[in-house]
C-alpha positions as CSV (number, residue, x, y, z in Angstrom):
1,X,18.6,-179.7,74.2
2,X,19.4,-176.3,73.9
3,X,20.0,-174.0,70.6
4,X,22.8,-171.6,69.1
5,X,23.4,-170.6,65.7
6,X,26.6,-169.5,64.1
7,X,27.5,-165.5,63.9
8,X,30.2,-163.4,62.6
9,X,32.1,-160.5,64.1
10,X,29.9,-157.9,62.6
11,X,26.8,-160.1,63.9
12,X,28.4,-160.6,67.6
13,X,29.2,-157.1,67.5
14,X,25.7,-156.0,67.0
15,X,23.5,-155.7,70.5
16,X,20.3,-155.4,68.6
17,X,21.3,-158.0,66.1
18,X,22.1,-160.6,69.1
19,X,18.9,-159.4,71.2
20,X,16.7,-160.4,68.4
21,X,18.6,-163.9,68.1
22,X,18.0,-164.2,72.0
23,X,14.1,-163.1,71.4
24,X,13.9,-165.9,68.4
25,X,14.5,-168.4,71.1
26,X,18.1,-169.4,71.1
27,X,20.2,-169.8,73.8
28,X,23.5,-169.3,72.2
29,X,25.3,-168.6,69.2
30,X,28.6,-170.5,67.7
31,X,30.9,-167.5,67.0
32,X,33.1,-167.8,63.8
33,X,35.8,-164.9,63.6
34,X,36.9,-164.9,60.2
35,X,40.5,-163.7,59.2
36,X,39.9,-160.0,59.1
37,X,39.1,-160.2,62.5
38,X,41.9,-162.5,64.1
39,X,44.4,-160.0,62.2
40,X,42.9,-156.7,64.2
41,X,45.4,-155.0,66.1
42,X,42.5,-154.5,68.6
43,X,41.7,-158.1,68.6
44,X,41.9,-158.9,72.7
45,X,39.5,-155.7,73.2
46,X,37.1,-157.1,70.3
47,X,36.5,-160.1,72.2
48,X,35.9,-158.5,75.7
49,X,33.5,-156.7,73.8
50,X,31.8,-159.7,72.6
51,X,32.3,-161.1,75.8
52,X,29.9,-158.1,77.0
53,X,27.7,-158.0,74.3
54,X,26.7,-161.3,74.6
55,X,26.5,-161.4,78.6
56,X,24.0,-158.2,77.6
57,X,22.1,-160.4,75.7
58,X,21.3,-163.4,77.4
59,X,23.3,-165.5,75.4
60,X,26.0,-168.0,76.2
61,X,28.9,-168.9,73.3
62,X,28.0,-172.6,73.0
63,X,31.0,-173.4,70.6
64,X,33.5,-171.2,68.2
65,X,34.5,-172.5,64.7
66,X,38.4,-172.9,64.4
67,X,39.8,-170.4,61.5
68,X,40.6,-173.0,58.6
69,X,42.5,-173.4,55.4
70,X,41.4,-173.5,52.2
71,X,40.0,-177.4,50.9
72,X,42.7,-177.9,48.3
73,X,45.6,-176.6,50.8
74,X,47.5,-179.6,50.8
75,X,47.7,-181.0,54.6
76,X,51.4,-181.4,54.7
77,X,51.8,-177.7,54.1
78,X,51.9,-174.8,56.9
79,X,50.8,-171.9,57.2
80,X,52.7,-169.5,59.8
81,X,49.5,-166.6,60.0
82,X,46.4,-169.7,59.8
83,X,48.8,-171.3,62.5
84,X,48.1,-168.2,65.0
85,X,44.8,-167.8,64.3
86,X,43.8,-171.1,65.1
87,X,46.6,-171.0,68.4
88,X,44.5,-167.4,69.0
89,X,41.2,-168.8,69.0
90,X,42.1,-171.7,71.3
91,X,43.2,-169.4,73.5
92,X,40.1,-166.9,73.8
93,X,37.5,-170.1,73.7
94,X,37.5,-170.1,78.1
95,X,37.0,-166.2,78.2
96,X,34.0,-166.7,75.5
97,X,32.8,-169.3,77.7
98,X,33.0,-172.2,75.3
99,X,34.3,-175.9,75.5
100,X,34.5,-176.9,71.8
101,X,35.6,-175.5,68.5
102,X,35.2,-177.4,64.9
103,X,38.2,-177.6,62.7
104,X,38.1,-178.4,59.6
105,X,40.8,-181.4,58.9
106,X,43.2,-180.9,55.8
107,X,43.7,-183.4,52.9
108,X,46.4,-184.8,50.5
109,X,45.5,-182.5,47.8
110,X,49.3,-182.7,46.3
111,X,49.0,-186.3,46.7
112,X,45.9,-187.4,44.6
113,X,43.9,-187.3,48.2
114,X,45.9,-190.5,49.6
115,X,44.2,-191.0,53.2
116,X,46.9,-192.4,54.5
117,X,49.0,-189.6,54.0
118,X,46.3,-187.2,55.5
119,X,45.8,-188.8,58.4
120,X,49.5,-188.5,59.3
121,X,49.7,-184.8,58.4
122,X,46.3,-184.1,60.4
123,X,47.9,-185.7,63.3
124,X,50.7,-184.0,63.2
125,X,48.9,-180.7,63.3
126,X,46.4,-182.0,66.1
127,X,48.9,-182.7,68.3
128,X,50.3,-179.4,67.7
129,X,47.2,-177.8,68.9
130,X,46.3,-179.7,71.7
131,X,49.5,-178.3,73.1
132,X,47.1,-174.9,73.3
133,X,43.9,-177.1,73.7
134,X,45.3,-178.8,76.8
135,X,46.7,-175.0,78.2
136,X,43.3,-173.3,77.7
137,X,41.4,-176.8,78.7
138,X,39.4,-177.0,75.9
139,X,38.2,-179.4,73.3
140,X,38.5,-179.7,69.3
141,X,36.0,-181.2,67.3
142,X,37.2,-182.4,64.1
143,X,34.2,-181.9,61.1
144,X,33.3,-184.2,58.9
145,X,33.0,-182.7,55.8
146,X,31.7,-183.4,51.8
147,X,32.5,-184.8,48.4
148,X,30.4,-183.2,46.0
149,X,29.3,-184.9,43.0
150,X,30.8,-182.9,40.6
151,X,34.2,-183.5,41.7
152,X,34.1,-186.9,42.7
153,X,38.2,-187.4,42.7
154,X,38.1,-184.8,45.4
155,X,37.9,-187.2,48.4
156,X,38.2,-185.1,51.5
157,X,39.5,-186.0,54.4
158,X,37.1,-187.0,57.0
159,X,34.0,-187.4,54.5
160,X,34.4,-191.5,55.2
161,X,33.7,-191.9,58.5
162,X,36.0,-194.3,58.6
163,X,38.5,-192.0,58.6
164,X,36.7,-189.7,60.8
165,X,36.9,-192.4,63.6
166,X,40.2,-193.3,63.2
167,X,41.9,-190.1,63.7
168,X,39.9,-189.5,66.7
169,X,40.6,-192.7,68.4
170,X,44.5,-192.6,67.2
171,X,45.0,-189.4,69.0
172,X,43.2,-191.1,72.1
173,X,42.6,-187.6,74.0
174,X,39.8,-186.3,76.1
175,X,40.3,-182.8,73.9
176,X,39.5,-184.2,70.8
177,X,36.3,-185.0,69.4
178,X,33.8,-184.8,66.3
179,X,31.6,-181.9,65.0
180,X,29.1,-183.4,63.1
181,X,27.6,-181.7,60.0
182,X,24.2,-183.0,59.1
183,X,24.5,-180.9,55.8
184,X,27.9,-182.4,54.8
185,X,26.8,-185.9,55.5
186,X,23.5,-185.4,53.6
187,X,25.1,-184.7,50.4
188,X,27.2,-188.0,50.7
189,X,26.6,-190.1,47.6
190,X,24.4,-188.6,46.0
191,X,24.3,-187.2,42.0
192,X,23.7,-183.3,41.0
193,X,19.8,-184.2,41.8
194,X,20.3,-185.5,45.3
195,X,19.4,-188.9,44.3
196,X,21.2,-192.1,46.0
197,X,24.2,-193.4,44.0
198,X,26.8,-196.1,44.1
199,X,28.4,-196.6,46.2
200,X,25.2,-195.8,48.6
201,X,26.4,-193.7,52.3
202,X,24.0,-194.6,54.9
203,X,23.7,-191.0,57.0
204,X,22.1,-192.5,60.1
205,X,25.0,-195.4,60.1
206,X,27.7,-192.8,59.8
207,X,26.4,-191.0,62.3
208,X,25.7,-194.3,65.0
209,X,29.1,-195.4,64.1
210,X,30.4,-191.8,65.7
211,X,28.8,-192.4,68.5
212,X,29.9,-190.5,71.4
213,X,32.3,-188.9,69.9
214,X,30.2,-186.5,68.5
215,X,30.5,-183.4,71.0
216,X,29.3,-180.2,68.8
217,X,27.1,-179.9,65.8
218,X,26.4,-178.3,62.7
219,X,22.3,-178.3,61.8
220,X,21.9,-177.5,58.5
221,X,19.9,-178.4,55.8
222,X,20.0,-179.3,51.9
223,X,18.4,-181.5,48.9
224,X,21.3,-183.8,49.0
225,X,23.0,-181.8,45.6
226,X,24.8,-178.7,47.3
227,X,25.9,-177.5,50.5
228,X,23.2,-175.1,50.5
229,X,23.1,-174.3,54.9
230,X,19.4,-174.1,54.8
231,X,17.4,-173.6,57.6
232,X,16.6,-177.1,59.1
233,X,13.2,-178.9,57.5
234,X,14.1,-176.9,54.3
235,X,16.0,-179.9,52.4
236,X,15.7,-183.8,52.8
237,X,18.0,-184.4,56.3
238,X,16.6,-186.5,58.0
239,X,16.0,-185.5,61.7
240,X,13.5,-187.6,62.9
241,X,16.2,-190.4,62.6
242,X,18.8,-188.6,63.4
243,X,18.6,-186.2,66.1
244,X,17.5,-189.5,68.0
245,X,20.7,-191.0,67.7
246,X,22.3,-188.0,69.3
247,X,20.1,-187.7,72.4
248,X,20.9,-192.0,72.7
249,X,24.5,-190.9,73.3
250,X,23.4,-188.4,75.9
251,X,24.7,-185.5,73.6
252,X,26.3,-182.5,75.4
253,X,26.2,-179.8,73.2
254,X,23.9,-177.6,71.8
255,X,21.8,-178.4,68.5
256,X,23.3,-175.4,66.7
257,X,22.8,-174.2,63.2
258,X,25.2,-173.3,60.7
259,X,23.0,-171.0,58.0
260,X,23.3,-168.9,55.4
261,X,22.5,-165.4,56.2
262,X,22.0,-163.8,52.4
263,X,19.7,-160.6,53.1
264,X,21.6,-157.6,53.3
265,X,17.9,-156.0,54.4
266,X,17.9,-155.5,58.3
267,X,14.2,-156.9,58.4
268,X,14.2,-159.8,56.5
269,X,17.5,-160.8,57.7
270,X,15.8,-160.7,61.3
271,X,13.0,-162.4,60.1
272,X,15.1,-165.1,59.1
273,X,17.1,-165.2,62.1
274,X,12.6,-165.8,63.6
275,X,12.2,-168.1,61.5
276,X,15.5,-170.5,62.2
277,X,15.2,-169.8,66.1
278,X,11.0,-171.0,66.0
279,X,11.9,-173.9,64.1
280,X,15.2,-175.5,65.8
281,X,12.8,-174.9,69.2
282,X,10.3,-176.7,67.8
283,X,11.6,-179.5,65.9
284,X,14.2,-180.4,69.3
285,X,11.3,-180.1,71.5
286,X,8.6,-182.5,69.3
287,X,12.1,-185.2,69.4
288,X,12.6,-185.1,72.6
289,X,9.1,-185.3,73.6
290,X,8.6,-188.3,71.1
291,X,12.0,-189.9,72.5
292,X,10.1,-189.6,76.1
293,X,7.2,-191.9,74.5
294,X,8.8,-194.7,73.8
């Protein structure tokens, strides 16, 4: 399985910033344009440029993250500038050289979180894309995403796999699929401490029941209290049960992180950036090469 890791603009628009990525040992990045970006007049020439950079570098675009809206922005609410963005990013995803893009999905928040009501609005909005998705030929990956423990009433949409499945398999479409974030789902019932609670969310269950609908990921790691997208092996995911479950399914993406980047300090931010690419390497190959064994 090959590697990525997720970048900005100002990261994808940095040669010697992406050739260190490429000399850490990944093979790709997951490119993220946040808003400032999407809204540049120069926008089209941005991306040719990261086109170029990349191509430069050695590295492919394994999968973009769709621009989002905010958690609490209720889902049956629109947004005519997010709306673009999304409709924008859709449309450079073939140029970039990449099949999938994660979206987050929206929830009920002016309805107490009622699932039912979510799951209407998100289809709604799906269907709206896949009008550019089918255009462009390319796929969206719905994410999974958190409840944290200090908000419990905050149930968002897609954190119940349940859910997660059944918005998939109601929109029945080769374009849609699941992003699974290991982070998110390791923070699933569990207190401020990252201890088990009631009711208890079985991680490698959740992520069997997805099955093959899984087609991108999001490696990152925490201690089952925050959201913390630390590097993976620094935090209590559980990969040696996991990651086994994805190559079962014959997973077609790449096993890409999603990390923090805090160091404003060139050197340690590249050592870093070392440190993430020698252990995704690592930790894939041992898996694999265990996997073989049995």
């Amino acid at each position: 399985m090959k590697t990525s890791i997720q970048i900005g603009g100002e990261h994808a628009l940095d040669m010697a910033f992406l050739k260190n990525l490429k000399a850490s040992g990944f093979d790709g990045v997951d490119l993220f344009l946040k808003n400032n970006y999407l809204d540049r007049e120069d926008r089209d020439n941005m991306v040719d440029t990261i086109c170029s950079n990349l191509n430069e570098a050695g590295l492919t675009c394994a999968q973009v993250h769709l621009p989002y809206y905010g958690m609490m922005f209720s889902s049956e609410l629109f947004d005519d500038a997010m709306e673009a963005r999304i409709h924008y990013v859709l449309s450079i995803m073939p140029k970039l050289g990449a099949k999938w893009g994660a979206l987050h999905a929206m929830s009920s928040t002016n309805y107490g979180f009622d699932r039912k009501r979510a799951m209407e609005d998100n289809i709604v909005k799906l269907q709206n894309y896949l009008k550019t998705a089918e255009k462009y030929d390319v796929g969206i990956a719905v994410e999974n995403l958190p409840v944290w423990y200090d908000v419990p009433q905050n149930a968002y949409f897609t954190s119940e796999v349940e859910d997660h499945v059944q918005l998939i398999d109601r929109l029945n479409h080769p374009l849609i699929g699941a992003c699974w974030d290991f982070g998110h789902a390791n923070i699933m019932g569990c207190d401020q401490f990252g201890r088990p609670v009631e009711p208890y969310y079985d991680k490698v269950k959740a992520l069997e029941t997805m099955g093959k609908r899984v087609k991108i990921v999001h490696a990152q790691d925490n201690y089952g209290d925050y959201d913390e997208h630390h590097c993976p092996t620094i935090g209590t995911v559980e990969w040696y049960k996991l990651i086994p479950i994805l190559l079962k399914n014959d997973f077609p993406g790449y096993f890409s992180l999603e990390v923090e980047m805090p160091f404003k300090n060139r050197q340690m931010l590249d050592a870093y950036m070392e440190l993430c690419g020698a252990t995704a390497r690592a930790l894939v190959d041992e898996i694999e090469a265990l996997e073989r064994e049995e």
